[in-house]
MARKOL-959635 format. One record per residue (C-alpha): residue in one letter; x, y, z. Coordinates in Angstrom, 3 decimals. Example, Ala and Ser with C-alpha at 12.3 -4.5 7.8 and 13.67 -1.06 7.14 Angstrom:
<lobas>
resn, xx, yy, zz
A, 12.300, -4.500, 7.800
S, 13.670, -1.060, 7.140
</lobas>
This chain:
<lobas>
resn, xx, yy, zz
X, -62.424, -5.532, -104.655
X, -59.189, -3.956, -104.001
X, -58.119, -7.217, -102.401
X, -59.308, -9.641, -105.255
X, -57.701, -7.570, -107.865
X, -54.313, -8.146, -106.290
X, -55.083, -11.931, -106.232
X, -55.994, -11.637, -109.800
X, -52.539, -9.965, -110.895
X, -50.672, -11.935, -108.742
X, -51.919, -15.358, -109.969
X, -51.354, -14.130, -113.699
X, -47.343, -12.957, -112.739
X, -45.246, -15.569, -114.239
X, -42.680, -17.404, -111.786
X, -39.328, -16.666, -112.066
X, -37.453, -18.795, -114.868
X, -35.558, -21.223, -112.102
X, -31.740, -21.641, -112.784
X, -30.030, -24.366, -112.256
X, -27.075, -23.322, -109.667
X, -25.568, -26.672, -109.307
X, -25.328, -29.665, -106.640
X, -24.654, -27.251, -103.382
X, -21.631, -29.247, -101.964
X, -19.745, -29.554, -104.978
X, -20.413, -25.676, -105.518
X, -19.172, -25.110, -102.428
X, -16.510, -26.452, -101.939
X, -15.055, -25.274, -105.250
X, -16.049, -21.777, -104.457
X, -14.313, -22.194, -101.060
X, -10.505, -23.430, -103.177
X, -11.360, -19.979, -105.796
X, -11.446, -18.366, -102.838
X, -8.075, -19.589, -101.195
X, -6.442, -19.607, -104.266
X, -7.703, -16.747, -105.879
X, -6.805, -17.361, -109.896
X, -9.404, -19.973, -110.632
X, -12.016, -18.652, -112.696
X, -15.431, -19.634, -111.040
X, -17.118, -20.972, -113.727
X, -21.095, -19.655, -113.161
X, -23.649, -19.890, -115.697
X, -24.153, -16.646, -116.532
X, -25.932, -17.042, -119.878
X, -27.102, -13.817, -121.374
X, -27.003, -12.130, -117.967
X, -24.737, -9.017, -117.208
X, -26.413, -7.906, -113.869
X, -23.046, -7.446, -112.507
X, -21.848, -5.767, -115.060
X, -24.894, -2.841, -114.262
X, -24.721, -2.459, -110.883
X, -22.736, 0.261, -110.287
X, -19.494, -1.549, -108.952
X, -16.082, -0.741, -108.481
X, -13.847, -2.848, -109.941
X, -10.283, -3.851, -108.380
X, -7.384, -4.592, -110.548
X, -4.101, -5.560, -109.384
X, -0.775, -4.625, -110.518
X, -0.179, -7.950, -112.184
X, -3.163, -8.154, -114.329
X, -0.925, -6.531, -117.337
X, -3.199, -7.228, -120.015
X, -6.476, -6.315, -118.434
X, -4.658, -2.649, -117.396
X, -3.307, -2.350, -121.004
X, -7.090, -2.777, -122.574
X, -8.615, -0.498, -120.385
X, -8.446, 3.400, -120.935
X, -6.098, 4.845, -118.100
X, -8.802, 7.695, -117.816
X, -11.295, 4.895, -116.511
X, -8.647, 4.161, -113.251
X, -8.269, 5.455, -109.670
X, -5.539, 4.225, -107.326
X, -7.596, 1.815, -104.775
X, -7.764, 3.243, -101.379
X, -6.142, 0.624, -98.796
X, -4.395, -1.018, -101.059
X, -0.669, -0.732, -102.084
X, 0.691, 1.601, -105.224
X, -0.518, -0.149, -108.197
X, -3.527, -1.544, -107.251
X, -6.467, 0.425, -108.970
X, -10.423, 0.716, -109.456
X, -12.489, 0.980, -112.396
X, -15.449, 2.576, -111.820
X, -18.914, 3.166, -113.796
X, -21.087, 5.573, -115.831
X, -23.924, 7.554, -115.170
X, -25.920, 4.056, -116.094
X, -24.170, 2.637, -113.406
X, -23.174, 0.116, -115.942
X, -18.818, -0.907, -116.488
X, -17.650, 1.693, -119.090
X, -16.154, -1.403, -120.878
X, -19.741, -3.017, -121.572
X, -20.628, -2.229, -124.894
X, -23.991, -2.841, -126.637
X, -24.497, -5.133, -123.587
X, -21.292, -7.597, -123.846
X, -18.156, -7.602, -122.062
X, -15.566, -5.486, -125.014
X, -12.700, -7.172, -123.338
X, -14.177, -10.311, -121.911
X, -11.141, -12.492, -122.654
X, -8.796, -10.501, -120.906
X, -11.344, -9.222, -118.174
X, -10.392, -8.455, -114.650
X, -9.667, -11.318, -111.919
X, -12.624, -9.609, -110.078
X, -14.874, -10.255, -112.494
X, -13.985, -13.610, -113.290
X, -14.294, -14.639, -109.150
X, -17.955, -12.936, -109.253
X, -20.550, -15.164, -108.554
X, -23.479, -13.713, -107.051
X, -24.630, -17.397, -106.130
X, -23.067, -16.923, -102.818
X, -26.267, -14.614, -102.171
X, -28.681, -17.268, -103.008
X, -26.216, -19.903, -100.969
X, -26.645, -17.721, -97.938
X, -30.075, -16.372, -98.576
X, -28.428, -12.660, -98.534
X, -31.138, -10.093, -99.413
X, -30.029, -6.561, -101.284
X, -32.049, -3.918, -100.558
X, -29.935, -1.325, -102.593
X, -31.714, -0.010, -106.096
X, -28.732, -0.345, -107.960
X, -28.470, -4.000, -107.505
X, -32.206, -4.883, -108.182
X, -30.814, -7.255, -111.189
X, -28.548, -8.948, -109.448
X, -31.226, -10.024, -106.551
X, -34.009, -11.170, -109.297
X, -31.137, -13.650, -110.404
X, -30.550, -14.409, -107.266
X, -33.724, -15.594, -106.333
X, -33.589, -17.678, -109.893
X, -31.376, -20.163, -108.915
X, -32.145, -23.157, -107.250
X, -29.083, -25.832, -105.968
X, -29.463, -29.413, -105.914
X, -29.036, -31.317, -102.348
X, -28.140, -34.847, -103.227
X, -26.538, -36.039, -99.854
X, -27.282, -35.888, -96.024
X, -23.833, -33.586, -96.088
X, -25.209, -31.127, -98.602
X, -28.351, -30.561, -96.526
X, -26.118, -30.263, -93.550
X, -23.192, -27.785, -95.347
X, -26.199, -25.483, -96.707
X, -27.514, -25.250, -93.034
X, -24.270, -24.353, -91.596
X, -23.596, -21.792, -94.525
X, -27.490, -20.338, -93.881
X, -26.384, -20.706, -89.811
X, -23.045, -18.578, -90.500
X, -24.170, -15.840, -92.547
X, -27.376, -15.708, -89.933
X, -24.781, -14.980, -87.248
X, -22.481, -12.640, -89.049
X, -25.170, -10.657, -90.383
X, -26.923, -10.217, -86.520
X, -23.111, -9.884, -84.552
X, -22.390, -7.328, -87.287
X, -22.008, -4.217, -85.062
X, -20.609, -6.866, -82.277
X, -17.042, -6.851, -83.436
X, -14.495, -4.300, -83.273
X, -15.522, -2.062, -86.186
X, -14.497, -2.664, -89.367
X, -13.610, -6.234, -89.058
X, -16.828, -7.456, -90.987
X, -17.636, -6.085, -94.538
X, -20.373, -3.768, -94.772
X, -20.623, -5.384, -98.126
X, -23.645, -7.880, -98.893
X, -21.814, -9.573, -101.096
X, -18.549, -9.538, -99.466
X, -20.478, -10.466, -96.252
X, -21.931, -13.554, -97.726
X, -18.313, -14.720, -98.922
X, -17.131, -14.467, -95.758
X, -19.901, -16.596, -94.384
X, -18.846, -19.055, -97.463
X, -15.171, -18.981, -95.769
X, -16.654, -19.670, -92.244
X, -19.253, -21.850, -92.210
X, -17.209, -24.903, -90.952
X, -17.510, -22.984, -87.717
X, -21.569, -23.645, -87.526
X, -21.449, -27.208, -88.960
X, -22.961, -29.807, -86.719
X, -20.123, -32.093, -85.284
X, -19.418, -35.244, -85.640
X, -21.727, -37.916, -82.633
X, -19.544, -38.013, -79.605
X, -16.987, -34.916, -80.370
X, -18.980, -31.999, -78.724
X, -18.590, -29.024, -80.206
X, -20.402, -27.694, -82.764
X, -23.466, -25.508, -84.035
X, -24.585, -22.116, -83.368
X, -26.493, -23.092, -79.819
X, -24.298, -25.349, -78.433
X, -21.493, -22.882, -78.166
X, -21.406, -19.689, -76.922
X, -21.668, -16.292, -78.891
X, -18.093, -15.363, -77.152
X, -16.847, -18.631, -78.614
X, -18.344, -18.366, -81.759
X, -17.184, -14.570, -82.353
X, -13.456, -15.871, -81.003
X, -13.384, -18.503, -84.018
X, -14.825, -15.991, -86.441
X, -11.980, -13.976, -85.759
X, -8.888, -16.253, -86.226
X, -10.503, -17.790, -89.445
X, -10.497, -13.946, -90.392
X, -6.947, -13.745, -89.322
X, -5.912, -17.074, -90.811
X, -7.604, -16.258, -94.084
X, -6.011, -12.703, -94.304
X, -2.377, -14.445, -93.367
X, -3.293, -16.683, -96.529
X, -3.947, -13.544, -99.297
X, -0.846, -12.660, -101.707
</lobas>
């Protein structure tokens, strides 16, 4: 009975309202030039939601981001640990929510941080990144709402790569000398975003290649100067 009652409610649970996330390799490849360059607003379809905005983050701000810092009560900041004089945090409330959400909308939403406007918790759906934490259960029910298109051969093959690089970070994580992956989910799955070229199957004829036909030494060699190289690149 027990058994048939679970059937019953779970056949009468709506699905999920599916979201449309975009065709995967054009996503991705403009998430991978916000990430290099770092002041393009990524441009996600947020709708309504404000999941980020009520999951307990911290919030970096930079020294530049004048009029951000001059809307935002100086009470709110912390100097950012790890980062040079300047750089701050905002944190939340006892909600968990950003103190500068108000009756559920962003009060300074024009003139928000850079973090914010880089956020896009897509890259968890893009590299099927679970979150177990409570805090970010709203966040991983939109996750699992949006759905990318594949329209090519080399979409397929990019969003098998991505899946194939954020497999392998997530499994080497305590392989590498500590501290050199982010304990992060989120961060994590970026990184996998910034990598993924490094699992992509090669071209016929150039060897090389996919997770399998390399070695984990290899592998965890190239992870490392893509790290370096991409660290080289920030401001």
């Amino acid at each position: 009975m027990a058994n048939d009652k679970r059937c019953v409610e779970s056949m009468a649970r709506p699905e999920p309202e599916r979201l449309a996330a975009g065709e995967f390799s054009s996503w991705l490849h403009l998430t991978r030039r916000a990430l290099r360059f770092k002041n393009i607003d990524v441009r996600v379809p947020c709708r309504e939601c404000v999941a980020c905005c009520r999951s307990s983050m911290f919030i970096h701000i930079g020294p530049g981001e004048t009029r951000t810092l001059e809307r935002i009560p100086k009470a709110l900041l912390f100097p950012a640990p790890g980062f040079p004089k300047g750089h701050v945090l905002m944190g939340y409330n006892e909600k968990g929510e950003c103190p500068m959400l108000i009756h559920g909308k962003c009060s300074i939403y024009e003139h928000r941080p850079q973090t914010c406007r880089d956020y896009d918790c897509r890259v968890l759906a893009a590299t099927a990144t679970e979150l177990d934490e409570t805090s970010m259960a709203e966040i991983a029910a939109r996750v699992q709402q949006w759905k990318f298109d594949f329209l090519s051969d080399q979409a397929r093959s990019e969003y098998s790569a991505v899946l194939a690089a954020a497999d392998f970070l997530r499994k080497h994580r305590n392989t590498l000398p500590p501290g050199t992956l982010p304990r992060n989910p989120t961060q994590l799955a970026v990184l996998a975003i910034k990598i993924y070229e490094i699992f992509a199957e090669p071209e016929e004829g150039t060897g090389g290649g996919a997770e399998g036909r390399r070695p984990d030494r290899e592998i965890l060699q190239a992870i490392l100067q893509a790290i370096e190289k991409s660290e080289s690149c920030d401001p």
